[in-house]
DSSP file (Angstrom, degrees, kcal/mol; ACC not computed):
  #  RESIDUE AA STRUCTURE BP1 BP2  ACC     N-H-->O    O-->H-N    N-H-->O    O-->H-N    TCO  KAPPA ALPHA  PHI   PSI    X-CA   Y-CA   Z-CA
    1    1 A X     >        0   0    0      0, 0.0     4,-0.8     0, 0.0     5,-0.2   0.000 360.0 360.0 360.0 -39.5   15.4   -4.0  -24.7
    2    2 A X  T  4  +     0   0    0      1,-0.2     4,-0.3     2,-0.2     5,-0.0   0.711 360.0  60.4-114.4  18.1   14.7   -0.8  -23.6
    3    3 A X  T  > S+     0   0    0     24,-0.3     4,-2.3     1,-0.2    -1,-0.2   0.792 104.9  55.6 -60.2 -33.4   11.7   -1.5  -21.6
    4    4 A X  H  > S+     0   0    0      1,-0.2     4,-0.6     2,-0.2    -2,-0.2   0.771 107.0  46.6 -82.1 -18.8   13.9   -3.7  -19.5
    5    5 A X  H  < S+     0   0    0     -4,-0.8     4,-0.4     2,-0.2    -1,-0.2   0.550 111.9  50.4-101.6   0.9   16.3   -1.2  -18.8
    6    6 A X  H  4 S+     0   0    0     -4,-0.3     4,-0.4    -5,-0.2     3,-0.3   0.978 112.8  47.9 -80.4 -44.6   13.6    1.3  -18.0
    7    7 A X  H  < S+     0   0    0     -4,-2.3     3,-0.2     2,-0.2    -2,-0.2   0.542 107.0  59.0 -39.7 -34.5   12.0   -1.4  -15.6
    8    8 A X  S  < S+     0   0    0     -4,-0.6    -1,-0.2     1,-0.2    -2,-0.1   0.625 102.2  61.9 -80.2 -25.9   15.6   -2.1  -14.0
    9    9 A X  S    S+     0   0    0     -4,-0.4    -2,-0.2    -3,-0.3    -1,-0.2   0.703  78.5  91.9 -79.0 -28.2   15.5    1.0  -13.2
   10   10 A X  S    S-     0   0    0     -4,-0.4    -3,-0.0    -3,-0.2     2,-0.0  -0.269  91.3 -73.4 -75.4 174.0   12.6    1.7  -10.9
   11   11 A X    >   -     0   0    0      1,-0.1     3,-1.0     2,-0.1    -1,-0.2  -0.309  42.1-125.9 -93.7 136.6   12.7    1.7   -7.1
   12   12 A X  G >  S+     0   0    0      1,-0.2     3,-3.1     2,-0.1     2,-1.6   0.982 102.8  82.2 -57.0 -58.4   12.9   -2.3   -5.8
   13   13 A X  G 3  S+     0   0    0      1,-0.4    -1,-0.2     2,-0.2    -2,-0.1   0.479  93.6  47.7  -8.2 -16.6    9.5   -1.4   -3.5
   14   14 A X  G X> S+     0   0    0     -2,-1.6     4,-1.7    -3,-1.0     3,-1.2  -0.021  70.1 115.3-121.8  26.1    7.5   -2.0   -6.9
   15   15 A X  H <> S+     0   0    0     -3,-3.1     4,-1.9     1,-0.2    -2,-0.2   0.915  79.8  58.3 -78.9 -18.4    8.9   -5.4   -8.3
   16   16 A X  H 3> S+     0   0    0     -4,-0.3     4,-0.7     2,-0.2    -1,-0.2   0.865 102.9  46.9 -38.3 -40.7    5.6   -6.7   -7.7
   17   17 A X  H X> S+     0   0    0     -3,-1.2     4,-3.3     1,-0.2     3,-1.0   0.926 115.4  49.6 -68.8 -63.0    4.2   -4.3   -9.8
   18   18 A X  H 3X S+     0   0    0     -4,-1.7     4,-2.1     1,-0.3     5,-0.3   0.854 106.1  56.4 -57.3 -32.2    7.0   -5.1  -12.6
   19   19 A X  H 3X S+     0   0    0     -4,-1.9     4,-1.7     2,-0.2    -1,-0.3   0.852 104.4  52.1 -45.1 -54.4    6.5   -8.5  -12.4
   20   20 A X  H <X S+     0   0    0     -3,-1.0     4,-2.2    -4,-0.7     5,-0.2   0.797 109.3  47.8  -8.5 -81.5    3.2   -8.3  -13.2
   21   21 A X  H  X S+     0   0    0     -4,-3.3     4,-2.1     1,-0.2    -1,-0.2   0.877 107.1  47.8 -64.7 -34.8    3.5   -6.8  -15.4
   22   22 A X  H  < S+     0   0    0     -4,-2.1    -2,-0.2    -5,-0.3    -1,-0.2   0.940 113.5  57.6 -33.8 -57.2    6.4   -8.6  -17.3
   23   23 A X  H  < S+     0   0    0     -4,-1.7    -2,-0.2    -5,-0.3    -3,-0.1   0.974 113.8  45.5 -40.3 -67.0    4.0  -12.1  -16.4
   24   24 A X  H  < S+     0   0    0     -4,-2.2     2,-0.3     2,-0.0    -1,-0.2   0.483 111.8  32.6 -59.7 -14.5    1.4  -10.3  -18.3
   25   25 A X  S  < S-     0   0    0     -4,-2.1     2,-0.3    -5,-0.2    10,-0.0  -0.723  72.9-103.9-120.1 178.1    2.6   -8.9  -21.3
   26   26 A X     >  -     0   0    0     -2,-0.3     4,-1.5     1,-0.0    -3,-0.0  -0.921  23.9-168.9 -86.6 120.6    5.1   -9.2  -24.3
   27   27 A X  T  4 S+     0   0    0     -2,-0.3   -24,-0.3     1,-0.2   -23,-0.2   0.408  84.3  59.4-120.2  27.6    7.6   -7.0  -23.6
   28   28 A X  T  4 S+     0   0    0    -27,-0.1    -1,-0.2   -25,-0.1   -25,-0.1   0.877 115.6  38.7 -61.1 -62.7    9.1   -7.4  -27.2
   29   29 A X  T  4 S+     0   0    0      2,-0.0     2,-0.4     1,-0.0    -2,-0.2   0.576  98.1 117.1 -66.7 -31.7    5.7   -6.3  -28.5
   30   30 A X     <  -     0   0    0     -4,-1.5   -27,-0.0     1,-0.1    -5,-0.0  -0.685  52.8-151.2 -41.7  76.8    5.4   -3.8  -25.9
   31   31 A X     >  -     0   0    0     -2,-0.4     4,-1.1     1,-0.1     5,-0.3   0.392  29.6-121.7 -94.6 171.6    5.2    0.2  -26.3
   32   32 A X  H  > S+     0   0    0      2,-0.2     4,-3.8     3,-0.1    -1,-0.1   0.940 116.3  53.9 -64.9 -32.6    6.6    2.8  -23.4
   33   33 A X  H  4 S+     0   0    0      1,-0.3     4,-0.2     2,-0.2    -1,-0.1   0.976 112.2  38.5 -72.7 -56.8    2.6    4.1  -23.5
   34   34 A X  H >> S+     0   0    0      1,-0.3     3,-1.4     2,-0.3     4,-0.5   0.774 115.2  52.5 -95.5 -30.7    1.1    0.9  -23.0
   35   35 A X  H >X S+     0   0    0     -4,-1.1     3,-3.1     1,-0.3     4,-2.7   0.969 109.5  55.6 -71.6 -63.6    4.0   -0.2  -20.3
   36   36 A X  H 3< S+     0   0    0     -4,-3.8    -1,-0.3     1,-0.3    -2,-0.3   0.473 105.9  53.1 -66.4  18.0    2.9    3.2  -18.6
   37   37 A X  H <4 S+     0   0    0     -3,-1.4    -1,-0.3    -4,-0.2     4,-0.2   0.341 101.9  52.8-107.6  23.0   -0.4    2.1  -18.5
   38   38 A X  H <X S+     0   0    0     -3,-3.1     4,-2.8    -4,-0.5    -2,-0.2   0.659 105.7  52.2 -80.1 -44.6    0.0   -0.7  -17.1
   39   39 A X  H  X S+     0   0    0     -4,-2.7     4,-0.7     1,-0.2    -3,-0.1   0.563 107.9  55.8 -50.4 -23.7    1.8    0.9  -14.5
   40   40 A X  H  > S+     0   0    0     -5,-0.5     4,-2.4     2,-0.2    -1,-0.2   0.912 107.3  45.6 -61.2 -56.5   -1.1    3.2  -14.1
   41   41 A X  H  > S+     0   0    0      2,-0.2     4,-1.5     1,-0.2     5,-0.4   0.988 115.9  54.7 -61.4 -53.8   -4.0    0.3  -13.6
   42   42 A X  H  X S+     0   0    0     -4,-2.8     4,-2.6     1,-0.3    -1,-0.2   0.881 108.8  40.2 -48.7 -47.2   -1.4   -1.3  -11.0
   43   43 A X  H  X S+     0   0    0     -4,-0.7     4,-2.2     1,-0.2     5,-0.3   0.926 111.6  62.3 -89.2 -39.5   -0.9    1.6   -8.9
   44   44 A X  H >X S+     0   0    0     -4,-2.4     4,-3.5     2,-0.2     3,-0.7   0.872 107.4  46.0  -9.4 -79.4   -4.9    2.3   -9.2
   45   45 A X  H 3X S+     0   0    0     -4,-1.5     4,-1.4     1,-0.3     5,-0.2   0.834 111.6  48.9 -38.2 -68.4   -5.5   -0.9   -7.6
   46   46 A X  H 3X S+     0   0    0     -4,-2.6     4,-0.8    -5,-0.4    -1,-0.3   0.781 112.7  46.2 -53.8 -35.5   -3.1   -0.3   -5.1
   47   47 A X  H XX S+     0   0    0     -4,-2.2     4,-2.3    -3,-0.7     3,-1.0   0.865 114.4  48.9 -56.5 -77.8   -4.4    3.0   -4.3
   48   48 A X  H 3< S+     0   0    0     -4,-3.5     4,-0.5    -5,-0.3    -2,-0.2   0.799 113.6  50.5 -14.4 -49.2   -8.2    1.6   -4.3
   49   49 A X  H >X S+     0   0    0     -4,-1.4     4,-1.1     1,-0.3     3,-0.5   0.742 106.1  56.1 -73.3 -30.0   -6.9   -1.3   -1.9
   50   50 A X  H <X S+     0   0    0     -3,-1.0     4,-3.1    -4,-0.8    -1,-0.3   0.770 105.5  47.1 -81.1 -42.6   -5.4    1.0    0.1
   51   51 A X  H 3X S+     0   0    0     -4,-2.3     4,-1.1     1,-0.2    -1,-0.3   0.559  99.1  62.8 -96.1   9.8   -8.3    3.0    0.8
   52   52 A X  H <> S+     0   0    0     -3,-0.5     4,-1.8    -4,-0.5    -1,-0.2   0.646 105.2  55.5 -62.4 -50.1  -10.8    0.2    1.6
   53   53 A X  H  < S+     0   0    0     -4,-1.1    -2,-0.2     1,-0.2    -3,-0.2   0.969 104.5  51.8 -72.6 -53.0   -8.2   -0.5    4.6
   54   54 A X  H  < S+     0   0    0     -4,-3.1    -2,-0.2     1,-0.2    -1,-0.2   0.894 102.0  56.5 -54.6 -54.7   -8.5    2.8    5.7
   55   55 A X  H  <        0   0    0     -4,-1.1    -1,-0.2     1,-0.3    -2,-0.2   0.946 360.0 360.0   9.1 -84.1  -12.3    2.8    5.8
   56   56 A X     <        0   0    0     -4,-1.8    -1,-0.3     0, 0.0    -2,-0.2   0.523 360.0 360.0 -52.4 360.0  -11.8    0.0    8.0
């Protein structure tokens, strides 16, 4: 419960990210750390991806 209202709460511009994560986890089961490290690896990625384009 109150992962979902922490998640309702972030900027629409990431629901990808939240989705994601949602798909991928339990978010019964779920802690705030583990949610915010999911949030971490996502935005990694997205960073990584980001600079690979730039390269190019």
């Amino acid at each position: 419960m109150i992962l979902e209202k922490i998640m309702r709460t972030l900027s629409p511009s990431i629901d990808h990210v939240i989705v994601e994560i949602e798909d991928s986890n339990d978010l019964t089961t779920l802690k705030i750390r583990d949610l915010q490290g999911s949030f971490e690896d996502n935005f990694g990625k997205f960073e990584d991806q980001n600079a690979k384009c730039e390269k190019l």
